[in-house]
Every structure is written in structure tokens, then in C-alpha cells.
N, C-alpha and C positions, 0 to 999 in steps of 0.2 A: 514145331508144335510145343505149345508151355508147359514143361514140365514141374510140377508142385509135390514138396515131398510135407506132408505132415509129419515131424517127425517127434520121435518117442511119445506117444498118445495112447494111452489104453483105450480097447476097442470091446464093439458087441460084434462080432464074426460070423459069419456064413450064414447058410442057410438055416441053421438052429437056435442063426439069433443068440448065441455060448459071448459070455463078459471073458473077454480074454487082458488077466491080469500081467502076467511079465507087458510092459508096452514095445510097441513095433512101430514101425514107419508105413504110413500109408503114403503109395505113390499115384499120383494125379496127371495123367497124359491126354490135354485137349477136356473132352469130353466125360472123361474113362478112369474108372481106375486099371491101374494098370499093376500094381504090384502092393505086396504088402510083405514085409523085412522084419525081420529082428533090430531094435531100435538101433539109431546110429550109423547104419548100413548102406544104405540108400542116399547116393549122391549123384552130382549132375542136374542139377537144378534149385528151384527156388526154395529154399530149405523155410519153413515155418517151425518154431518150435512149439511143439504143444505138450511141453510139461504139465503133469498133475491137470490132467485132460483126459474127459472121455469123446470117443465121437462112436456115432449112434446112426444109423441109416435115416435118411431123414423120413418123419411122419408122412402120411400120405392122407389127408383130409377126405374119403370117398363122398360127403354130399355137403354143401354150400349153396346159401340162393345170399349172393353179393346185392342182390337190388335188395335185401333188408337192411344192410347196413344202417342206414340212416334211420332205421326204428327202434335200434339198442335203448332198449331202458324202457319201453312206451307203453308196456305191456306186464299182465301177471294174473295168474291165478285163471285161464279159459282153456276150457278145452279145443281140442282142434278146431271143430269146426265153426266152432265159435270164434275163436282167433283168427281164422282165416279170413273172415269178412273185412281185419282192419286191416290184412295186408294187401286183397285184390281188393279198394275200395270201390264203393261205387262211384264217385266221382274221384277221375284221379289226380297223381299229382304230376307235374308237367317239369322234368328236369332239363337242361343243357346236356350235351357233349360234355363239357369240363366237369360239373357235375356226377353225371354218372362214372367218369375215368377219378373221379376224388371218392365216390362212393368206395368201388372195387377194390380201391388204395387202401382204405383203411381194415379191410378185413383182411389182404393181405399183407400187412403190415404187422397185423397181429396175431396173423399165422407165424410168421414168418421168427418174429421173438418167441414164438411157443413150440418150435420145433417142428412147424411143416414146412415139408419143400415144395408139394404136390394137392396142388387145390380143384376137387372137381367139380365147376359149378353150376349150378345149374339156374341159371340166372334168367327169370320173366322178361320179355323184350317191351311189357305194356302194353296198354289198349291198342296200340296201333306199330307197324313193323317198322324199324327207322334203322338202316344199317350205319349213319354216324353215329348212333347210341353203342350196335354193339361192336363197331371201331375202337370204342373207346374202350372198352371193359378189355378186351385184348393188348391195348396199348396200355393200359394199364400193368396188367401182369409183364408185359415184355419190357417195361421202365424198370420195374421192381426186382428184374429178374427169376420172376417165382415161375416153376411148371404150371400149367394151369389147363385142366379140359373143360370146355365151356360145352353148355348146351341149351334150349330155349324155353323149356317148360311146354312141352308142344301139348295142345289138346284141340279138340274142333266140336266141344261141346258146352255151351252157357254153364257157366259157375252154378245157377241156381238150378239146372237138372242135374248135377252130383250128386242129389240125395233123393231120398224114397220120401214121399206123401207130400211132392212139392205143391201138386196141384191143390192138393185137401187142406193146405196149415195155409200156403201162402195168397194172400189174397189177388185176384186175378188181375187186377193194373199190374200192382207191384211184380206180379212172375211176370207180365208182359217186358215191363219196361225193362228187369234184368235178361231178358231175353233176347231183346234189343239194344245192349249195350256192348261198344264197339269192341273185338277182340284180332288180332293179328289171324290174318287169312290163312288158313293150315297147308294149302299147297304153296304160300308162296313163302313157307317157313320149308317147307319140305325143299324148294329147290333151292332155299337159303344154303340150307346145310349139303347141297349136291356141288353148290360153286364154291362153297369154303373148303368142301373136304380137299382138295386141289393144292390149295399154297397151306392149308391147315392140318393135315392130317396130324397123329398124336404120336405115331411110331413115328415121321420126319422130323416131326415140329414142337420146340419146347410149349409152345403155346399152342393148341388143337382145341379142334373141336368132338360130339359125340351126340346121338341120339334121344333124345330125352324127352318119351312122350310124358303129360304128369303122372297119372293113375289111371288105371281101368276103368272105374266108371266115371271121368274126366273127358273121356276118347271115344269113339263109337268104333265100332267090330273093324269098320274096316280100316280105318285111321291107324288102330294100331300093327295089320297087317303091313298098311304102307309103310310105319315105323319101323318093321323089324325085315323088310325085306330092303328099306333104303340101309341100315345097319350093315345086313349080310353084303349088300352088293359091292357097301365101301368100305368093308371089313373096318366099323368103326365100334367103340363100346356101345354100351347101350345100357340106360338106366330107367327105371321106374318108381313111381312110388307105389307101394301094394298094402291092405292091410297093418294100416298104423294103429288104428284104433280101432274098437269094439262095432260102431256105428258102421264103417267099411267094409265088414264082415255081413255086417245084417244088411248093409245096399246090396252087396255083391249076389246074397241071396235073394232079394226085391227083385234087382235087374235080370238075374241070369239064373235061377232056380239053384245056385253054386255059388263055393265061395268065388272072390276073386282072380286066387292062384289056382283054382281049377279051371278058371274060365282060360286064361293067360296059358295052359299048358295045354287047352282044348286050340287053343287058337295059332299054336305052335309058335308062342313068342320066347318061352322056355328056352334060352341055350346059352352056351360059353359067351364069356364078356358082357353079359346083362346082370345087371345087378338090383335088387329087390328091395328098394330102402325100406326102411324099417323096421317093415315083416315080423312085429309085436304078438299079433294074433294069430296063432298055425297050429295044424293039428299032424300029428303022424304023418295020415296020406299026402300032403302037401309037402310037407320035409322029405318024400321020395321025389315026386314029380320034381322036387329042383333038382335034388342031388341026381338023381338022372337024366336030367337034362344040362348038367352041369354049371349051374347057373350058380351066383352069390349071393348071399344073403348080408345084408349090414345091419351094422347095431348102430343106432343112433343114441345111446345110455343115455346124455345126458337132454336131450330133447325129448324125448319119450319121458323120461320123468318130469320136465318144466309143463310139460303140456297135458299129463294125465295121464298118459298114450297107455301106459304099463311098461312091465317088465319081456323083454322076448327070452324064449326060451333057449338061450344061447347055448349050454350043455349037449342040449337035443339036437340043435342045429349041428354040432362041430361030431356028435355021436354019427348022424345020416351019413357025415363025410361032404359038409358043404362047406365048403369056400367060406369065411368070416371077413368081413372089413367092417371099420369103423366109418362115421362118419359125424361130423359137429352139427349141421343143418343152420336155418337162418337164424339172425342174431335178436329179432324182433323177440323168439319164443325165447331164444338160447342164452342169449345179453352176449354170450361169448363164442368166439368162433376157435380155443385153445384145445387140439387135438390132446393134449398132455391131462386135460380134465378130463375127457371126453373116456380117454384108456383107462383112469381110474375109476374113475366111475361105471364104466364096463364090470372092469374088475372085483366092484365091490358089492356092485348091485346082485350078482348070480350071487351073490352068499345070500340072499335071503329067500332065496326057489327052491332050497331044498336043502333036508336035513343029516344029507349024506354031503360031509365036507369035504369027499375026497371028490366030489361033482362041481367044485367051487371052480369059477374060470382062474388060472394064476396069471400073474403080470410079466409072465412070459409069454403066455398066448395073448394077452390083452397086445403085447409088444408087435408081435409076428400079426396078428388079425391089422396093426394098424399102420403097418409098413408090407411085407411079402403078401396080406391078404389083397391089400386095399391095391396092389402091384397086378394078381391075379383075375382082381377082377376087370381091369383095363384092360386084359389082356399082355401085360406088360411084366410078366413075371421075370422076366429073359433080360429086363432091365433095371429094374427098380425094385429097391425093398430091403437090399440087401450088401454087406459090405463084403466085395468079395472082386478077382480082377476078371476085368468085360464088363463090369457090371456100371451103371451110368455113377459119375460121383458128385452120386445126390448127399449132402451130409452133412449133419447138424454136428459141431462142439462143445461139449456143457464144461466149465470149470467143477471140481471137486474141492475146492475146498471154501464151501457152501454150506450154508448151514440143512439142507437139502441132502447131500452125499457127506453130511460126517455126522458122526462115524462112517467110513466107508464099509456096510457090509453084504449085503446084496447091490449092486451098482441098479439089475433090473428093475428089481422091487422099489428103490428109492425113486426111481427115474417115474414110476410108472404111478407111484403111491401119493410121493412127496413132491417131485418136484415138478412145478407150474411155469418156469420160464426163467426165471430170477436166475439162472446158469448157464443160459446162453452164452456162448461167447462167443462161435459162428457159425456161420453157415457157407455150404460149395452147394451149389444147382448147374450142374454139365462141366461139372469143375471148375466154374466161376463161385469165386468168392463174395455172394453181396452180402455179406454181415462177415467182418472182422473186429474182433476187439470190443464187442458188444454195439458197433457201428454200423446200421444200414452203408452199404458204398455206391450204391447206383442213385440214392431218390435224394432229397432234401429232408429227410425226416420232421425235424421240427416245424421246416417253413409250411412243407404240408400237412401235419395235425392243426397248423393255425388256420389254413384256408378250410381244411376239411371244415373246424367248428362252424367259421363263418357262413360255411355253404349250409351245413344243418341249419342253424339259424336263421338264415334268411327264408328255407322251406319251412320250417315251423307252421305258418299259417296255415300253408296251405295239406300239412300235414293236419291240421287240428281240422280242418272244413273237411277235408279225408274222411275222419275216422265219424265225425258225427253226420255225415251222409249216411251212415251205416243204421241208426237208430232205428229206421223201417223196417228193416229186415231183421233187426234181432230179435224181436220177438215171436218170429216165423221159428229162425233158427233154433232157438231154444225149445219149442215146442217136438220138431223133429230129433232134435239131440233126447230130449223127454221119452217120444214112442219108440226110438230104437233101442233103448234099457228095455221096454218091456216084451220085445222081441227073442228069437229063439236063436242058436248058433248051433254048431256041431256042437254035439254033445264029448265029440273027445279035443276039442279046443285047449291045448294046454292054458293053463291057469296064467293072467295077466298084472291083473290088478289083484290085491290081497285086503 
């Protein structure tokens, strides 16, 4: 078995996530770490030295849709629902196999320089179900080396019944014809993921998959029952999106006479290893039903703020006693998919919620919510998150002497504040090292950011015939984004938007 000593490397340790400054040897067997030493100690294998080093458990990305990739930059200033129309177009765009496996590539490729090791993504398989497509997005992450849980964006409801007064705002061709436009069959996604869990699962398999209906009112009652009982039967994660924005809150009350996450804990999809993106708009009663159902809740900071969403009430959430993970989301809203901004921005954003600043989230919990949290909600806590021996050795190395970590005086607080990537200098995923020395070791880096441009390029077109398909319908859009402002919510909705 290959034994790898990291040796003399200052370290973030255990489970309290504690900067441990004398440095140590951290020891690498296979998989695993297997020990951790008083520096110099530890011999018998492949000695690295990692002088004037920190290493850091690596980031854990909890939400990713890798089919935005190729929309980085295309986009600014709309709110969800409105933005959403350019990403599920109505005419779409029609990629390759090579294509889609260069898409996947470069988000995590830019995970992977920002300090994640673990990408969960939850990636659209498009109008129609093509299993060389999602070949690719797997082969992808297994080139790169990166952990990665994938999931399909599953829903068995028309894009254009997601919102309340479709029938009244949008003119009745136009809902027909969105009515009738082609989407992947829900049962034959449902037995997608019953043959993958087999050579895929996420506790065997660096690369797995997980359950991934989109939203609540996305999915009809029963669709998400099949979701959550095909979850329990393959003991796999299970994620959603709930309550991002304002507007979700007022459907959930149209549709279901409730919010959304009362419907969801009516419907008994509430439990351990489901994870609740977003989750911007919540009230008291709702921060119980999760934390006793034991379910996660994610902050998306930096998407929630591109896109309007608000601010979630992160304080309240971590007070209930619920589970915290971070998550980047797609790169169309985000432009960026760096877990490293994603934690500061966490971190900075709760300082404006409230005028008790000992209630401020600090960049030690931004730290733990974006490695042990985003770990808990996979269910994977027993492996990932944390540097410690048994534990998988997932693990990013930042250099110090950076203009980032110097002066060195909180290593966490800089890690979390200040630095954005620029101190990578590697990374271990199962104790393979694919980034030494600031080096991808497994891809062709350069050759492929050259094909990647290319391949963008050449979709261009048919990106642009994309987004202005969309012209019909946004003026519906708009109208309903309009009547749900003047709509009502629980009146104890902690405060979002300021």
C-alpha cells in the first residue's frame, strides 16, 4: 500500500477544525490518513516536504449544476425566476459527449485551484435522457480526479406550472406549447439512478451518485414520495431545492395552502442526509420541523446574493441545532464556482442581520459548515471534513508565504477572509495527489482550457438562438414575479431582503 508522509506542514486538526501551529507529519496510507506525528518523525515512505505549509481538509462544494458551465459571464442583474428561463431555454442547445465531459472539466478544474475536493452536482441531463451525456460528466470527474456526487435535477412537472397565476398572465398557446415541450421521462430517471446506485454508490465510489428531486413545486406529491423512498431504499443523499426566494414561499402558499417546508415535512421527505438548498426564506416553525427531522440546511451566500435571493438566516439556523453546509451553485448566476468566496462571503454577509455582533457567523464556523458540515449532510461525516486518522485523505495545501497568510495571524480567518486560491499549492483526493506544486497531475490543463474555449465558441450561436427563444415568455414572467411582491407570507418569516 503507498505510503505518503507530508512532512513538517502546519495543520487545521480534528474535529474543531483548532490551526495547529508547532507542524507535524501527516501520514497518507492508500486511501486514508493514517497518522499524524510530531514533525520529522514519521518514516518509511514517500517523504514530501511541506515547509512553511498549511494543509486544510479539503472544501466540500454542497450544490453545483456543471451544465451551466458554458453560461459563465452571460448573465447579471435578474432575479431567479427570471434568470431561470435562460438557463432551461425553450429551444435548446444540443451538445456532444466531448462537449459535455469539457463542460464538467472546467468547473472542476476551478474547484479544484480554489480548494475543493468534493463536488455535489446536481447537473440537468436536458430535454431528453441520454446516458452517453451523463458518461461523460462522470468521466469527467474520474480524469480529474475530484470526488464528485452527481444527481439529475429530477422533476415530472412543465417548467411553466412552477408558479402561481400561469394560467391568468400567460397567454394560452404560449402555456400550451411550454407544456408540451420535451423533458426527460421521471420514471426512466428514477430507474436511471436504481442501475447506477450499483457500480456508483458514494460510500464505495469516489465518484457516486444521489437523489436530486429540483423543488417542491417542480415535482408533484407523488414524484417526490418516489424520491425520497427510492433515497431511503438505496441509503443514498438526497438534496432539494426549497425556498430561495420570496416568490417560492408565496407558490408554496398558492399550491399547498403552506409553505413549502411544511409541505416537505407533511409529506415525510424531512430526514438525515437530505439537504435543503438554499433555504433563504424560513420562519421558527420550519427551523424545528428540520432540526427534528434532522435534515441540512445550505447557504448558498454567494448565489443568493447574485441573484437577489437574500440573506438566510444562518444564526437561527445553527441556534435550532441544524446541520450548516455551504454550497457555490451554477456558474451562469455565480460566474464562479470558488468554495473560498463562497465561505467568505457566508461569513460576512450574517454581519449585516443583526446588531448583536456576538450573533456574527465567524470563519471558523464558515470553515466547519464548508468541510464537516457539507460531510454531514452526505451522510459522510465518518469520512470526510476533517483531518484526523480513518479519516479519507481528502486535502488541500496552501503555501504561507503569500501575500494572503502574511503576516501570519489567524491562519483561519485569512484562509476564509483573504484567500481565493492564489496559495494552492496541492491537493490529495483518496490520497492521490492530483495537484502538486501548483500542477494539475492527472488532465492536460492547458491543452484542455484551449479546447474548452473552442468548444464554447463554437456553441456561441446556438447559445444566443437559446436565450432569445426566451423573449415570449418574459414578459409573462415578469408579470408573475410582479403579483407575488404583492402577496402575503407568514408574518414571522425572518427578515431577507433589507
Amino acid at each position: 500500500m503507498k505510503r505518503t508522509i507530508l512532512q513538517n506542514v502546519q495543520a487545521i486538526l480534528g474535529p474543531d477544525q483548532q490551526y495547529q501551529a508547532a507542524p507535524v507529519d501527516v501520514v497518507i496510507e492508500g486511501a486514508l490518513i493514517s497518522a499524524i506525528v510530531p514533525a520529522h518523525t514519521a518514516t518509511d515512505g514517500e517523504i514530501v516536504s511541506m515547509t512553511g505549509k498549511l494543509v486544510v481538509p479539503g472544501l466540500i462544494d454542497g450544490h453545483l449544476h456543471s451544465h451551466e458551465h458554458f453560461q459563465k459571464g452571460r448573465f447579471e442583474n435578474l432575479p431567479l425566476e427570471l434568470w431561470m428561463n435562460y438557463v432551461r431555454t425553450v429551444k435548446p442547445v444540443v451538445l456532444t459527449a466531448r462537449q459535455v465531459y469539457l463542460r464538467t472539466l472546467i468547473g472542476a478544474i476551478e474547484s479544484l485551484r480554489t480548494g475543493t475536493t468534493t463536488i455535489v452536482d446536481d447537473m440537468s441531463p436536458g430535454s431528453v435522457l441520454d446516458e452517453e451525456m451523463i458518461d461523460a460528466v462522470f468521466q469527467a470527474y474520474e480524469d480529474i480526479g475530484m470526488r464528485a456526487v452527481v444527481g439529475f435535477s429530477m422533476m415530472d412537472r412543465p417548467i411553466v406550472d412552477n408558479y402561481m397565476d400561469v394560467d391568468q398572465v400567460f397567454p394560452p398557446a404560449l402555456a400550451a406549447q411550454l407544456r408540451g415541450l420535451p423533458r426527460p421521462d421521471p420514471t426512466a430517471l428514477m430507474e436511471m439512478v436504481r442501475r447506477l446506485a450499483i457500480s456508483r454508490h458514494p460510500q464505495q465510489n469516489r465518484v457516486g451518485i444521489m437523489v436530486s428531486p429540483s423543488a417542491p413545486h417542480r415535482c408533484s406529491s407523488e414524484f417526490l414520495q418516489s424520491c425520497r423512498a427510492l433515497a431511503d431504499e438505496l441509503d443514498l443523499p438526497c438534496a432539494i431545492h426549497v425556498q430561495e426566494t420570496r416568490l417560492q414561499v408565496v407558490t408554496g402558499m398558492a399550491f399547498y395552502g403552506k409553505t413549502m417546508i411544511a409541505r416537505l415535512a407533511e409529506l415525510g421527505f424531512l430526514k438525515d442526509k437530505t439537504t435543503l438548498i438554499h433555504a433563504v426564506w424560513l420562519n421558527p416553525d420550519e427551523l424545528k420541523m428540520i432540526a427534528d427531522a434532522g435534515a441540512t440546511v445550505q447557504h448558498n451566500a454567494w448565489s443568493n446574493l447574485m441573484l437577489g435571493s437574500g440573506s438566510q438566516p444562518v444564526r437561527a439556523v445553527l441556534d435550532a441545532g441544524i446541520n450548516l453546509s455551504l454550497g457555490a451553485d451554477g456558474c451562469s448566476s455565480t460566474v464562479t464556482c470558488n468554495m473560498l468566496n463562497v465561505m467568505g462571503t457566508a461569513a460576512a454577509l450574517s454581519k449585516i442581520r443583526d446588531n448583536d455582533y456576538n450573533r456574527w457567523l465567524t470563519a471558523a464556523e464558515a470553515l466547519k459548515a464548508c468541510t464537516l458540515g457539507g460531510a454531514k449532510a452526505l451522510g459522510m461525516e465518518n469520512q470526510l471534513g476533517v483531518i484526523t486518522p480513518g479519516m479519507k485523505a481528502d486535502l488541500v495545501v496552501y503555501k504561507l508565504d503569500t501575500p494572503s497568510f502574511t503576516p501570519l495571524g489567524d491562519p483561519v480567518r485569512q484562509l476564509v477572509y483573504a484567500e481565493r486560491g492564489q496559495s494552492v499549492d496541492s491537493a490529495f483526493i483518496d490520497g492521490d495527489a492530483v495537484m502538486r506544486n501548483g500542477q494539475l497531475t492527472r488532465i492536460d490543463e492547458r491543452g484542455l482550457l484551449r479546447e474548452i474555449q473552442s468548444a464554447y465558441e463554437s456553441l456561441c450561436p446556438q447559445f444566443d438562438a437559446a436565450e432569445a427563444s426566451v423573449g415570449p415568455m418574459r414578459a409573462a414572467m415578469e408579470e408573475v414575479y410582479l403579483r407575488s411582491l404583492k402577496c402575503m407570507i407568514p408574518d414571522n418569516t425572518f427578515q431577507a431582503r433589507f
